[in-house]
MARBA-432453 format. One line per field, with one value per residue: residue number from 1; residue in one letter; z, y negated, x negated of N, C-alpha, C in turn. Coordinates in steps of 0.1 Angstrom, whole numbers, plus 5000, padded with zeros to 4 digits. Layout:
BEGIN
nr	NUM  ...
rest	a  ...
nz	Z  ...
ny	Y  ...
nx	X  ...
caz	Z  ...
cay	Y  ...
cax	X  ...
cz	Z  ...
cy	Y  ...
cx	X  ...
***
This chain:
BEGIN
nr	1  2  3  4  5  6  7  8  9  10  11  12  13  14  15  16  17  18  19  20  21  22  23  24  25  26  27  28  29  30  31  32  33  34  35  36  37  38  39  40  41  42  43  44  45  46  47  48  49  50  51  52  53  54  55  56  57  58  59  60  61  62  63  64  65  66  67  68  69  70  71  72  73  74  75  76  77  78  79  80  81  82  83  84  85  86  87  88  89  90  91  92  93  94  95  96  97  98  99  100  101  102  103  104  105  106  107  108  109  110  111  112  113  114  115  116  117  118  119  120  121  122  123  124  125  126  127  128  129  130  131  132  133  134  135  136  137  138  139  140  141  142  143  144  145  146  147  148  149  150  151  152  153  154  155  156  157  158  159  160  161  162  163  164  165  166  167  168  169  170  171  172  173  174  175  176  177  178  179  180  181  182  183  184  185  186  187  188  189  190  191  192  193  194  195  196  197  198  199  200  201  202  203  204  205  206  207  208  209  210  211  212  213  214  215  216  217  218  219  220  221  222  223  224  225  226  227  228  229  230  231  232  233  234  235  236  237  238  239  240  241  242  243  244  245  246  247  248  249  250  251  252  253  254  255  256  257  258  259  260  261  262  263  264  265  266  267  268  269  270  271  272  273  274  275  276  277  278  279  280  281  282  283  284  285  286  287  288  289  290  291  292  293  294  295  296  297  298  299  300  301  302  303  304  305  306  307  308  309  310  311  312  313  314  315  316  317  318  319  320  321  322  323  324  325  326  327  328  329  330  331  332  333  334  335  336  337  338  339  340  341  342  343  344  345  346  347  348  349  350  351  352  353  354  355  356  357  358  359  360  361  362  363  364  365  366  367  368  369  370  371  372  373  374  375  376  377  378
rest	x  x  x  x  x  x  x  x  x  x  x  x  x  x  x  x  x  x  x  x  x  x  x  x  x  x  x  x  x  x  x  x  x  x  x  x  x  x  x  x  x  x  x  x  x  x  x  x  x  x  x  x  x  x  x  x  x  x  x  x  x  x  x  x  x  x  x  x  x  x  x  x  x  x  x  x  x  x  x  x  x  x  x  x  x  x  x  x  x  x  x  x  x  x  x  x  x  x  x  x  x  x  x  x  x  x  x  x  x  x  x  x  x  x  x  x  x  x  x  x  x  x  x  x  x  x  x  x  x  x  x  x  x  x  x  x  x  x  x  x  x  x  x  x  x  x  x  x  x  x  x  x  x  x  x  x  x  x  x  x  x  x  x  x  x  x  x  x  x  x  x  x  x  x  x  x  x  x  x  x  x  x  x  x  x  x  x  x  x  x  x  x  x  x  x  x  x  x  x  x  x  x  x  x  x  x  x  x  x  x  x  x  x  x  x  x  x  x  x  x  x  x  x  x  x  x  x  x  x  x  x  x  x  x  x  x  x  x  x  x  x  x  x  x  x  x  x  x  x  x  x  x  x  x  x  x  x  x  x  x  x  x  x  x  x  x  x  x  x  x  x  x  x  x  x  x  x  x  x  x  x  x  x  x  x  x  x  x  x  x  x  x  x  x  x  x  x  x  x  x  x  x  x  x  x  x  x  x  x  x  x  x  x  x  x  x  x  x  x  x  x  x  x  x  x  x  x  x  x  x  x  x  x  x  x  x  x  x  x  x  x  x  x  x  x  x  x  x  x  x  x  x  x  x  x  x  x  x  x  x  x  x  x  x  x  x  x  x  x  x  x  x  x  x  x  x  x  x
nz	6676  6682  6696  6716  6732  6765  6775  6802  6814  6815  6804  6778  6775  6773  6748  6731  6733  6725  6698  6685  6691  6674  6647  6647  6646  6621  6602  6606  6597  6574  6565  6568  6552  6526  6529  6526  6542  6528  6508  6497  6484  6503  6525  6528  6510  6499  6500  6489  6462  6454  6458  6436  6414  6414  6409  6383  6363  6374  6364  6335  6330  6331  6310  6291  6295  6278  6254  6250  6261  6241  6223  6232  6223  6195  6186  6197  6180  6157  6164  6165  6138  6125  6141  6124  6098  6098  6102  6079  6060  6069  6065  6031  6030  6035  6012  5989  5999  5993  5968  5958  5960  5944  5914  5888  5855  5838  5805  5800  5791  5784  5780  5761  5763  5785  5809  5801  5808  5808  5782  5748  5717  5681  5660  5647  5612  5603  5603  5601  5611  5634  5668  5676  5705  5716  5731  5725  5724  5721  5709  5713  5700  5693  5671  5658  5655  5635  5640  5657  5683  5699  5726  5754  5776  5764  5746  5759  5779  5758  5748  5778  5776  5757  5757  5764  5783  5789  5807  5808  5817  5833  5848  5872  5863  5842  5816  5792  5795  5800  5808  5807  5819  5824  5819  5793  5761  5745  5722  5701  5676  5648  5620  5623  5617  5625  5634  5647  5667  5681  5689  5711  5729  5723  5702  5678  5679  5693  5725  5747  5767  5798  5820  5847  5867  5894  5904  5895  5909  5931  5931  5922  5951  5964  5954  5962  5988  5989  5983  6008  6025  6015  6024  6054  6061  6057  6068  6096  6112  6140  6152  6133  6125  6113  6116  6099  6078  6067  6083  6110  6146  6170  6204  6233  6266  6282  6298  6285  6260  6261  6262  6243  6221  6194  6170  6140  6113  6088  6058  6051  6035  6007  5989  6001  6017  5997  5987  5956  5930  5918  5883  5864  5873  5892  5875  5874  5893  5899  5898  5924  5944  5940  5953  5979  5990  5988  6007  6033  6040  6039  6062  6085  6085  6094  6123  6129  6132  6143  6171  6171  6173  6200  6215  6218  6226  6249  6263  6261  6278  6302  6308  6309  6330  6348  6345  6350  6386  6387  6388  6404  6428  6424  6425  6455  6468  6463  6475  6499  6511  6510  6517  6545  6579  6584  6610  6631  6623  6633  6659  6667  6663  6680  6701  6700  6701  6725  6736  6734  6741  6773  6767  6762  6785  6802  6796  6804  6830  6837  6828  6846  6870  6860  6862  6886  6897  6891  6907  6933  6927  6934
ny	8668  8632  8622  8643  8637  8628  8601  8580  8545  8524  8540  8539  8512  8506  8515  8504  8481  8488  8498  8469  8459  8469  8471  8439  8434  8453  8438  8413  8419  8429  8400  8392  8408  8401  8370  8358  8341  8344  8368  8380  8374  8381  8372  8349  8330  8306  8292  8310  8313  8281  8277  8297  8283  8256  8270  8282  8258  8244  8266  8262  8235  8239  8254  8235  8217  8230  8222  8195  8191  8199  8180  8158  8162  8166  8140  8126  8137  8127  8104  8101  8109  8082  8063  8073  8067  8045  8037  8049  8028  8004  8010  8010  7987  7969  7983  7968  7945  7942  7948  7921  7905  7916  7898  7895  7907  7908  7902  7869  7844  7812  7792  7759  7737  7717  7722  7741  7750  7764  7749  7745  7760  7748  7748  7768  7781  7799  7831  7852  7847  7863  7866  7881  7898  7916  7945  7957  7985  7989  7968  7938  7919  7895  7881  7853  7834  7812  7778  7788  7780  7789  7799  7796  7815  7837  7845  7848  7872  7892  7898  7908  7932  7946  7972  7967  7965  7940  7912  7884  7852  7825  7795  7776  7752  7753  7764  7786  7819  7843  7879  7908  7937  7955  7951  7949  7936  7908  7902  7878  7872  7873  7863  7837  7798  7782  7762  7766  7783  7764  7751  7768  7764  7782  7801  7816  7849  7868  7874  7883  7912  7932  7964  7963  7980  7992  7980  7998  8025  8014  8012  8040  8049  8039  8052  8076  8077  8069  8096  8112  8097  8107  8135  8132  8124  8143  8166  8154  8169  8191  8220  8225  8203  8172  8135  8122  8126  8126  8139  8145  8141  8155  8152  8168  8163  8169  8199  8196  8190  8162  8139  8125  8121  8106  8104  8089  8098  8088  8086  8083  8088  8078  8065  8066  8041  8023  8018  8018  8035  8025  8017  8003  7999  7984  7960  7935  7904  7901  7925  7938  7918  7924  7951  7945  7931  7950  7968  7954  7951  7977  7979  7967  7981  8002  7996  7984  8009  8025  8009  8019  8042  8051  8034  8052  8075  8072  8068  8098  8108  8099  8108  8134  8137  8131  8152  8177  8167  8163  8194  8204  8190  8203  8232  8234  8226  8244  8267  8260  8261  8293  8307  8320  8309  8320  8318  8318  8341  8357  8349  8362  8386  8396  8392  8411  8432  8434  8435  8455  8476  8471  8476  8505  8513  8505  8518  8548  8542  8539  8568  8581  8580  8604  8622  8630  8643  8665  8675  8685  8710  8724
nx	2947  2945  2964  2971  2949  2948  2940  2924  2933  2915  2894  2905  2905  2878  2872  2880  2874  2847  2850  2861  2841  2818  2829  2830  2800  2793  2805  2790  2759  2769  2771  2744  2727  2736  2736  2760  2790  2814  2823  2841  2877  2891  2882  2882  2900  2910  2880  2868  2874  2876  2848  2839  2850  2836  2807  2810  2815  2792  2774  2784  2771  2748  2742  2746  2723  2704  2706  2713  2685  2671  2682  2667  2640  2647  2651  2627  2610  2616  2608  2586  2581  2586  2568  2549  2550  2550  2525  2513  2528  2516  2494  2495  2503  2479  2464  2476  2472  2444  2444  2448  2434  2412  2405  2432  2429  2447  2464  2476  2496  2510  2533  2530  2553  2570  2597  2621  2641  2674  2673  2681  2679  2670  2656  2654  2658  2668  2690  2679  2649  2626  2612  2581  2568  2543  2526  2510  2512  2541  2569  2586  2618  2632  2655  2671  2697  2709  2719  2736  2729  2709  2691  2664  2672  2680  2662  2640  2651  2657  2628  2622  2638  2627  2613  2590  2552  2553  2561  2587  2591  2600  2579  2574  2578  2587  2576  2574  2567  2541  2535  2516  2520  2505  2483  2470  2470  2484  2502  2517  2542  2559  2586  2592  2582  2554  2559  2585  2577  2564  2582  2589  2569  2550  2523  2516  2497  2473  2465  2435  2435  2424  2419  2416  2396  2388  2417  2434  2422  2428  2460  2464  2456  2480  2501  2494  2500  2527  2532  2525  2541  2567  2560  2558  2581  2596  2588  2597  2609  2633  2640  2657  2668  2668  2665  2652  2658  2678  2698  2723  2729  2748  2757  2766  2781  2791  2818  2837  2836  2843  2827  2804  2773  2766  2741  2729  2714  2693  2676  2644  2624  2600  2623  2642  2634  2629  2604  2587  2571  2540  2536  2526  2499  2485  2480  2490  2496  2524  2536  2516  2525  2555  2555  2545  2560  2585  2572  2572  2599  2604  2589  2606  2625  2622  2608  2632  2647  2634  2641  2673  2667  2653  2671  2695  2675  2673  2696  2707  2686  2692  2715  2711  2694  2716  2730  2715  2714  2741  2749  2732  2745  2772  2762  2757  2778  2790  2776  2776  2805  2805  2781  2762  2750  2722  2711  2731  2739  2720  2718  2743  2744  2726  2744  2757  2748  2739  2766  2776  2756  2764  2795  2793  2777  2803  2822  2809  2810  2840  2845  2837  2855  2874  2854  2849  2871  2862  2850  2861  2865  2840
caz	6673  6692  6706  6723  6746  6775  6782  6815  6806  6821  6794  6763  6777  6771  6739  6721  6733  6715  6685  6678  6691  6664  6635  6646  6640  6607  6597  6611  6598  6559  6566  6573  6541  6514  6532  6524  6551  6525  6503  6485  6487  6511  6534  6530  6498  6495  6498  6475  6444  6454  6453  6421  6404  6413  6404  6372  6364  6377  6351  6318  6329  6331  6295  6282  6295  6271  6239  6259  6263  6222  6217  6232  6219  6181  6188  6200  6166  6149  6173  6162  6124  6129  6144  6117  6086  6101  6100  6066  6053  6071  6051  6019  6026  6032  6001  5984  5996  5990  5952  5951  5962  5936  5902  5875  5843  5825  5797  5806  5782  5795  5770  5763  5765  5798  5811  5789  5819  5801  5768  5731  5709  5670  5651  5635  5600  5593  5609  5598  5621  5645  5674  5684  5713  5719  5744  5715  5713  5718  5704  5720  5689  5691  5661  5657  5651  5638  5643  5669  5697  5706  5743  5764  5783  5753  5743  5774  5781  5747  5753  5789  5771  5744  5760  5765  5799  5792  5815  5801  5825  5833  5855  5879  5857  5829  5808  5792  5811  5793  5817  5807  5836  5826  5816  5785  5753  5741  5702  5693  5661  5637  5609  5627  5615  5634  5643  5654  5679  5688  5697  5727  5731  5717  5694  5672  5679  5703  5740  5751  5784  5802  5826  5865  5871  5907  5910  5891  5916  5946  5926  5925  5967  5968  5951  5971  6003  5990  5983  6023  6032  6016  6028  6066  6067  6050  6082  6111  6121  6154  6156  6115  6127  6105  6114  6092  6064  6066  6094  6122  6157  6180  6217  6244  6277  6297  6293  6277  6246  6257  6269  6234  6218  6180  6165  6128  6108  6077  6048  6053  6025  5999  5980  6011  6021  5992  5980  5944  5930  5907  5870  5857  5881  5900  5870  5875  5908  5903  5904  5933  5948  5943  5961  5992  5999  5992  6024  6042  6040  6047  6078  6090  6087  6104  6132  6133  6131  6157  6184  6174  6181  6212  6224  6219  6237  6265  6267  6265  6291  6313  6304  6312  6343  6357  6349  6366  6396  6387  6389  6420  6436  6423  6432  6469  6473  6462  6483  6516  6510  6513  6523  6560  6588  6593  6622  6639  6625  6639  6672  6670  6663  6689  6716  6699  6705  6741  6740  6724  6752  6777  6766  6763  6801  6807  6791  6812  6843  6834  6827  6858  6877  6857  6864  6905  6900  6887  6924  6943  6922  6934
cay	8654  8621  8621  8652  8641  8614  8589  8567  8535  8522  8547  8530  8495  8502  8519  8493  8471  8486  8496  8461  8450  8479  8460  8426  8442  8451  8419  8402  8430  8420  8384  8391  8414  8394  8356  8346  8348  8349  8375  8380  8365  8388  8369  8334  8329  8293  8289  8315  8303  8267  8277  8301  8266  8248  8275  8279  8245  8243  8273  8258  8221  8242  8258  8222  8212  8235  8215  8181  8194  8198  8169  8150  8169  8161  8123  8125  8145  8119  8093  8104  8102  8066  8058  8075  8064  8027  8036  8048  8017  7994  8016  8006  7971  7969  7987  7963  7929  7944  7946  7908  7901  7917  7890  7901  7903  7917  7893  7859  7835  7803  7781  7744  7729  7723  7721  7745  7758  7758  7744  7751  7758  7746  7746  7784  7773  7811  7835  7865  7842  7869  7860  7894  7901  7933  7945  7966  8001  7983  7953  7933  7912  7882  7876  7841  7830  7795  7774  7792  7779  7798  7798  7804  7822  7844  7852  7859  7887  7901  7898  7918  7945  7953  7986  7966  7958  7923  7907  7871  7841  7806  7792  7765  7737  7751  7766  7801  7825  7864  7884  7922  7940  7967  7948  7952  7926  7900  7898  7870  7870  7873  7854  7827  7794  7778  7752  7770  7786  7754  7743  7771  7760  7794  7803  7833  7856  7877  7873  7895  7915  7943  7971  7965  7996  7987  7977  8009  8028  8012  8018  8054  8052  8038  8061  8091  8076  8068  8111  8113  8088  8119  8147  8133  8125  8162  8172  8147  8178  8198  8227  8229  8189  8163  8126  8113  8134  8125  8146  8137  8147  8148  8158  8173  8163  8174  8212  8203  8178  8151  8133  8127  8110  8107  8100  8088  8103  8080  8092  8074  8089  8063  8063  8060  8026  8012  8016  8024  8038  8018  8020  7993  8000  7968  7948  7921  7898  7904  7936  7937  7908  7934  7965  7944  7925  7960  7971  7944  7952  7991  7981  7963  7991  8008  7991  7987  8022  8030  8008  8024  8058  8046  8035  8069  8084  8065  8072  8109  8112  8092  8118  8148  8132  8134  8167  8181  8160  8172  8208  8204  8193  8214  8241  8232  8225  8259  8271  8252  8271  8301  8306  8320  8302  8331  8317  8317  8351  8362  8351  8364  8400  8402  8391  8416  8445  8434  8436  8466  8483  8466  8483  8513  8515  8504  8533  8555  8537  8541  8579  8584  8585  8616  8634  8631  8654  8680  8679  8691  8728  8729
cax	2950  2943  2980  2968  2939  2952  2925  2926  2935  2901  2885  2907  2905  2867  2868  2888  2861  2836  2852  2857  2821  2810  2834  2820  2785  2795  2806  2777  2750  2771  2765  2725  2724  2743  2733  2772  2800  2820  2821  2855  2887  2900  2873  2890  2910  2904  2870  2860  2878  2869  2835  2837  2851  2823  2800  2814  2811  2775  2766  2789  2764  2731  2743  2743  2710  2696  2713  2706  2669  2666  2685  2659  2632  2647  2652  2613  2602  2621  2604  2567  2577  2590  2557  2532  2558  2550  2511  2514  2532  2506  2478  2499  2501  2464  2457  2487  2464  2430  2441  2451  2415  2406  2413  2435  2424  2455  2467  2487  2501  2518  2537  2530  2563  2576  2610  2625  2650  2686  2673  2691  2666  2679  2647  2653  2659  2678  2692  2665  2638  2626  2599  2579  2560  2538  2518  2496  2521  2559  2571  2599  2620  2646  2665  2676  2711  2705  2727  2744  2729  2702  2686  2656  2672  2685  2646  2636  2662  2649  2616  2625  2646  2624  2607  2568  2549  2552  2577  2588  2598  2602  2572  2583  2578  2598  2571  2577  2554  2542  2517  2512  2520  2496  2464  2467  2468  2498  2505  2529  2541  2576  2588  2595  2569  2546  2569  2598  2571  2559  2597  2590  2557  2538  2515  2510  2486  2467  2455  2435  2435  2414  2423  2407  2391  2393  2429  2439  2419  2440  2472  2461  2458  2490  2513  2495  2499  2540  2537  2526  2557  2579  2560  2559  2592  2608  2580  2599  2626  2628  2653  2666  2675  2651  2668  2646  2660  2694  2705  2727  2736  2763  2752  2776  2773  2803  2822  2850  2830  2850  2820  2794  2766  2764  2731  2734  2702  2684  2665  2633  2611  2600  2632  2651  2623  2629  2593  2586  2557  2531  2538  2513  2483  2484  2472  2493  2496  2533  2537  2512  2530  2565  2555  2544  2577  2587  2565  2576  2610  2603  2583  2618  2641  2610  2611  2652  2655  2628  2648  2682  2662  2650  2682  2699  2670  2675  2710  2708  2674  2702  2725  2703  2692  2728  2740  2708  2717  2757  2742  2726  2756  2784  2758  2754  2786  2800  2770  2779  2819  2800  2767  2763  2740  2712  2701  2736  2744  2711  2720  2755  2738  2718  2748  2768  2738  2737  2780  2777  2751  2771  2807  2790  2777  2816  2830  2805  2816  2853  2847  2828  2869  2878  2847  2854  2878  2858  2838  2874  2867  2831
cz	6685  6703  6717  6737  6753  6778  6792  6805  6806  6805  6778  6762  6769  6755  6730  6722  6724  6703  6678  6680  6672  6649  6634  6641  6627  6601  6597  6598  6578  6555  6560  6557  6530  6514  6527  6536  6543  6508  6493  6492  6496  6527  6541  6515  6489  6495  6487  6462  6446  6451  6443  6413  6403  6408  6392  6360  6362  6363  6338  6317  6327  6315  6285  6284  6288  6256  6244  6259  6250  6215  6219  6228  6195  6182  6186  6187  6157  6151  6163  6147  6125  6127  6130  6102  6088  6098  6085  6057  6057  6059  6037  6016  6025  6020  5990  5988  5995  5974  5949  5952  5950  5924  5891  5864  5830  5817  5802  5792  5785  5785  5773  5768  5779  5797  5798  5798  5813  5788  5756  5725  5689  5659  5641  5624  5597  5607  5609  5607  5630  5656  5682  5697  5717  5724  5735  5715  5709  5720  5706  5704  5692  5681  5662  5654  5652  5637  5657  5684  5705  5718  5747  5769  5775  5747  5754  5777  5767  5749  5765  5785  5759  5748  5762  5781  5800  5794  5811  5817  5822  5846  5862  5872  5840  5819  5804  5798  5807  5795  5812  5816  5837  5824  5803  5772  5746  5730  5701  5681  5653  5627  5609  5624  5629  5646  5649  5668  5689  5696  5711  5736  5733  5706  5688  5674  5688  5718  5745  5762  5790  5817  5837  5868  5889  5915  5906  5901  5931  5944  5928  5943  5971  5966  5957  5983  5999  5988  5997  6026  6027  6026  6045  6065  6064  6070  6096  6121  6132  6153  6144  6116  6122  6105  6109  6077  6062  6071  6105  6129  6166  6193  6226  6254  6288  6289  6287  6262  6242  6258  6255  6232  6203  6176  6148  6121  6100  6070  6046  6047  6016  5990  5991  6014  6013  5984  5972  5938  5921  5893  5865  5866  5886  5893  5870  5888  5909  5910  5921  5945  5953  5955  5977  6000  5995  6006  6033  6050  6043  6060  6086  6096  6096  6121  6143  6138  6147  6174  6186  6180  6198  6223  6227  6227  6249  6270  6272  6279  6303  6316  6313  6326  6352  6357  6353  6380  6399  6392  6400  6432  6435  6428  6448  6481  6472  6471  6500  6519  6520  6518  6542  6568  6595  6606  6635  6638  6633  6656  6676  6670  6675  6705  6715  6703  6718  6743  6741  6737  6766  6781  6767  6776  6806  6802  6798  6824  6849  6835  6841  6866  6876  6860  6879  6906  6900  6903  6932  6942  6929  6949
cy	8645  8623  8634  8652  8630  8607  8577  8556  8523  8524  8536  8517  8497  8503  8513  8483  8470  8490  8481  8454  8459  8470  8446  8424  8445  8440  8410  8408  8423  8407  8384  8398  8404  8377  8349  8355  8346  8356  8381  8374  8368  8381  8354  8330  8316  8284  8298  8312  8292  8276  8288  8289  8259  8255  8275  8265  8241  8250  8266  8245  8228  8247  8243  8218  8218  8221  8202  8181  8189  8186  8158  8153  8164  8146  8120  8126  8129  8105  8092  8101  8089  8061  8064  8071  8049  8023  8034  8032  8008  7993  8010  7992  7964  7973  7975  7946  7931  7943  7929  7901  7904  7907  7896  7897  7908  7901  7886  7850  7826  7791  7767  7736  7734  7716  7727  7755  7751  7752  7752  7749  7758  7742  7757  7782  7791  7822  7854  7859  7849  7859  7874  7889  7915  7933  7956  7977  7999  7970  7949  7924  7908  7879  7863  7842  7816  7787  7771  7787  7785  7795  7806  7813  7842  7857  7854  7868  7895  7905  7915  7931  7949  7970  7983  7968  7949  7921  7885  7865  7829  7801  7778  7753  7740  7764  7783  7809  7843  7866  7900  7928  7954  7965  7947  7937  7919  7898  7892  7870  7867  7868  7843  7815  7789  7769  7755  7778  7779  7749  7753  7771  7774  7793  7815  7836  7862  7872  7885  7898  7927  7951  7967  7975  7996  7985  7992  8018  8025  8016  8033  8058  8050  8043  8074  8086  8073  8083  8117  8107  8103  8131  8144  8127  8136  8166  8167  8163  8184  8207  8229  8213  8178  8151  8115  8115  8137  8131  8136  8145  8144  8156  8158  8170  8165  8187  8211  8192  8168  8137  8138  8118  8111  8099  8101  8089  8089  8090  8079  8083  8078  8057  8053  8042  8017  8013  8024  8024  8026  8023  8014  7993  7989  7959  7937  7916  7903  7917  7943  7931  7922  7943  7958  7934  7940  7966  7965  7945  7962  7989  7977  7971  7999  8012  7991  8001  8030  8024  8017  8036  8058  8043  8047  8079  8083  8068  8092  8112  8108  8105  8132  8144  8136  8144  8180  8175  8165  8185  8213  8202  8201  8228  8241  8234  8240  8270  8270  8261  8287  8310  8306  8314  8318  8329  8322  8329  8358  8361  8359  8386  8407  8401  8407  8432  8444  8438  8450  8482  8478  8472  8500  8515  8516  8516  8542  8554  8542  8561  8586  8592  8599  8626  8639  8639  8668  8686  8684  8708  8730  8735
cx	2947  2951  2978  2956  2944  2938  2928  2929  2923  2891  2891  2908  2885  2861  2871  2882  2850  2833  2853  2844  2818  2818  2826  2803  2784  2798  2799  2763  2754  2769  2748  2725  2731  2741  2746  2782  2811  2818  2830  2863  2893  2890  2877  2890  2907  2892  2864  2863  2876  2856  2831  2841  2841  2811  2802  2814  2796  2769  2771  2778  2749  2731  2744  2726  2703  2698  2711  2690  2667  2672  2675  2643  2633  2646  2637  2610  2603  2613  2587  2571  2575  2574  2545  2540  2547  2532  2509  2519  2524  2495  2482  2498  2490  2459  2465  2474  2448  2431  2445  2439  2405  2408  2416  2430  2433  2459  2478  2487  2515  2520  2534  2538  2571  2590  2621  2639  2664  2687  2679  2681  2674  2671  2643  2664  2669  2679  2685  2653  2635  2607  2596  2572  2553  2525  2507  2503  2537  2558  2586  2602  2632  2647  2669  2689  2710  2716  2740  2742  2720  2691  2674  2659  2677  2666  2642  2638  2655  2636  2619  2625  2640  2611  2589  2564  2546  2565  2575  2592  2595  2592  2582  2584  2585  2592  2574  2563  2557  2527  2524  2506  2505  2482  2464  2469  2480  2500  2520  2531  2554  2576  2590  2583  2562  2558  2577  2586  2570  2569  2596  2574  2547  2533  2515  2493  2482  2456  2449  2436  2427  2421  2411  2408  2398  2409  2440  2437  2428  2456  2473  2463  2468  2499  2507  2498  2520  2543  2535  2538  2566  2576  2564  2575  2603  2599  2584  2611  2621  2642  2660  2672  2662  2663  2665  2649  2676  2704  2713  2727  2740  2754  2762  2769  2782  2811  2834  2849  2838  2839  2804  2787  2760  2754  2730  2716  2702  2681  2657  2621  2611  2608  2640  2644  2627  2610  2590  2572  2553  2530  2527  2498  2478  2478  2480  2499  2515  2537  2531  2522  2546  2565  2550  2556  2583  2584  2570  2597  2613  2598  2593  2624  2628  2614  2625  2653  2648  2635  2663  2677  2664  2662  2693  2693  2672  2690  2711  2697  2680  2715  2721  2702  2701  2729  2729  2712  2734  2754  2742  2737  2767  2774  2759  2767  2793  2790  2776  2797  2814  2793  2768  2749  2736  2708  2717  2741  2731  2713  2731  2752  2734  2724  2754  2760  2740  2754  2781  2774  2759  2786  2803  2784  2792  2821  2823  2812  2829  2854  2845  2841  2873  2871  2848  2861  2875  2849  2851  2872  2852  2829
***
C-alpha cells in the first residue's frame, strides 16, 4: 500500500504538482474535443440549464418555422389564384361587351301608352278577360278581376311568373316594355278585346325575333370560362389548405399558441362571385347588360380579397422574419453559456505541456536527494 512507501516531502510536493497539471490537461484536452467548457451540470449548474432553456426554446421556434414556412406558401397559392380568377373575369367581361357590339335581334315589343307607372286599369268588361303572352312554347296569362281594381303592376308580375323568356317592365317613360330574353318570338293574345289592350297600349299578335348566331357563340365562351373560374379556384390549395375554397387558417408563432394569426378562407368559384351562367345566350342587351355588373362586382370582392390576402402575408413574412432572428439569438446566447474559447484553451494546453515537462524534471530533481544515499554503500 501507499501508506507503506515514505516519500521526501520535496518528492510529494512535486507529485501533487503534476497530478493536478495532469487533471488540468484533462479538462483542457475535453474542452478541445467537445468545443464547450461546459459540459454537464456538475461543470457549473447554472449555466447549463440556463443554456438548455434557451436551447430548448431555440428548437420549439425552429419547429414553428416549418408551419410559418407553409403558411406563407398557402397564403401565396391562394395569392396566384386571386390573380388568374381576376384574369379570367376580365376575359368574361370582354367577352360580356363584345356581345353588345354585336345588335340584338331577339323580339321587343314596347307599348303605346305612356305613363302607365301605378295606373288602375278598369276597361276589363268581365272577370274571365285574360291577356296572354308567349314566347312560342310557354304562355304567361293574367286573368282580370274587373272591377276590382286591376294594375300594371298586377300584369306585369304575371307576365314574369308565367314560366316564358319574356321578361315584362315599365320603360322610363311609363310604357310597358316585353323583350324575349332568348331571341325568340312575342304572341300577344287572350280574350281580352282590342280595346281593353289598347288601355295598356298593346296589340294582339306576333313580333317576331331571330336567334344571333354570334352572341350565342360568345354565351357558349362565357359559361366555359365561368367552368375554369370553378376549376381554378378547387386548384388554388397548398398543403390539403385551398383559401379559395372555403378554408381557413390559424398560424402559431410563439410555443405556447398564445401568439396567432387567423386567416378567414372565401369560396371564390362562380357561385361564390356571384356570377351566373347564361340561360338565354346573350340575346338580349339585358341579360348581357346582367352578367357584366355581375363581373363588376366579382372583380371587387377580387380585388378586396386580394389586399386582405396581402395583408396577412405581410404580417406572417414579419412574423417568420423574427423568430429566425429569435432563433439566432436564443441560440447564441445558450452558446456563449457554454461554448469554450479554442484559442484560449489552446494556449492553456500548451502552458500546461510545458508545466507538465517542467514538474516532471522537479520530481527528478527532488528524487535525486534520496539517491545520494545510495553512494555512502558504494
Amino acid at each position: 500500500m501507499s501508506s507503506d512507501i515514505t516519500l521526501s516531502a520535496g518528492v510529494r510536493q512535486n507529485l501533487l504538482s503534476l497530478q493536478d497539471t495532469a487533471d488540468l490537461m484533462a479538462t483542457t484536452q475535453n474542452r478541445l474535443a467537445t468545443g464547450k467548457k461546459v459540459n454537464s451540470a456538475l461543470d457549473n449548474p447554472i449555466s447549463y440549464f440556463t443554456s438548455q432553456s434557451l436551447s430548448n426554446r431555440a428548437n420549439d421556434l425552429s419547429s414553428l418555422l416549418d408551419s410559418i414556412s407553409n403558411a406563407v406558401q398557402t397564403i401565396g397559392a391562394a395569392n396566384n389564384g386571386l390573380t388568374s380568377l381576376t384574369k379570367l373575369v376580365q376575359s368574361a367581361q370582354a367577352i360580356g361587351q363584345q356581345a353588345l357590339q354585336s345588335a340584338a335581334t331577339t323580339a321587343t315589343v314596347t307599348g303605346s301608352v305612356a305613363g302607365l307607372t301605378g295606373a288602375t286599369v278598369n276597361t276589363f268588361s268581365a272577370n274571365t278577360d285574360t291577356v296572354t303572352v308567349s314566347d312560342g312554347t310557354n304562355t304567361a296569362t293574367y286573368t282580370a278581376v274587373a272591377g276590382a281594381g286591376d294594375t300594371v303592376t298586377n300584369i306585369i308580375n304575371a307576365i314574369n311568373a308565367g314560366g316564358t323568356d319574356i321578361t315584362a317592365s315599365l320603360d322610363s317613360a311609363g310604357h310597358i316594355s316585353l323583350v324575349n330574353n332568348a331571341g325568340g318570338d312575342i304572341t300577344i293574345g287572350g280574350t281580352s278585346s282590342a280595346g281593353e289592350l289598347a288601355t295598356l297600349g298593346l296589340v294582339a299578335g306576333t313580333t317576331t325575333g331571330s336567334v344571333n348566331t354570334t352572341r350565342s357563340s360568345l354565351a357558349a365562351q362565357f359559361n366555359d370560362i365561368r367552368t375554369q373560374i370553378d376549376n381554378l379556384a378547387s386548384d388554388s390549395g397548398y398543403n390539403g389548405v385551398n383559401l379559395l375554397n372555403g378554408n381557413s387558417l390559424t398560424v402559431k408563432f410563439n410555443e405556447t399558441g398564445t401568439s396567432t394569426q387567423s386567416i378567414t378562407g372565401v369560396t371564390f368559384d362562380s357561385a361564390g362571385l356571384g356570377v351566373s351562367a347564361v340561360s338565354n345566350n346573350f340575346q338580349s342587351d339585358t341579360e348581357v347588360n346582367s352578367s357584366l355588373d355581375q363581373l363588376t362586382t366579382a372583380l371587387s370582392s377580387l380585388r378586396s380579397q386580394s389586399v386582405a390576402f396581402g395583408s396577412s402575408l405581410s404580417v406572417v413574412q414579419t412574423r417568420q422574419d423574427f423568430t429566425k432572428a429569435m432563433v439566432n439569438t436564443l441560440q447564441t446566447g445558450s452558446d456563449n453559456l457554454v461554448l469554450a474559447d479554442t484559442n484560449l484553451e489552446g494556449a492553456n494546453m500548451l502552458a500546461l505541456q510545458t508545466r507538465q515537462s517542467l514538474s516532471t524534471t522537479a520530481l527528478s530533481l527532488a528524487s535525486q536527494a534520496s539517491q545520494a544515499v545510495l553512494r555512502l554503500f558504494q
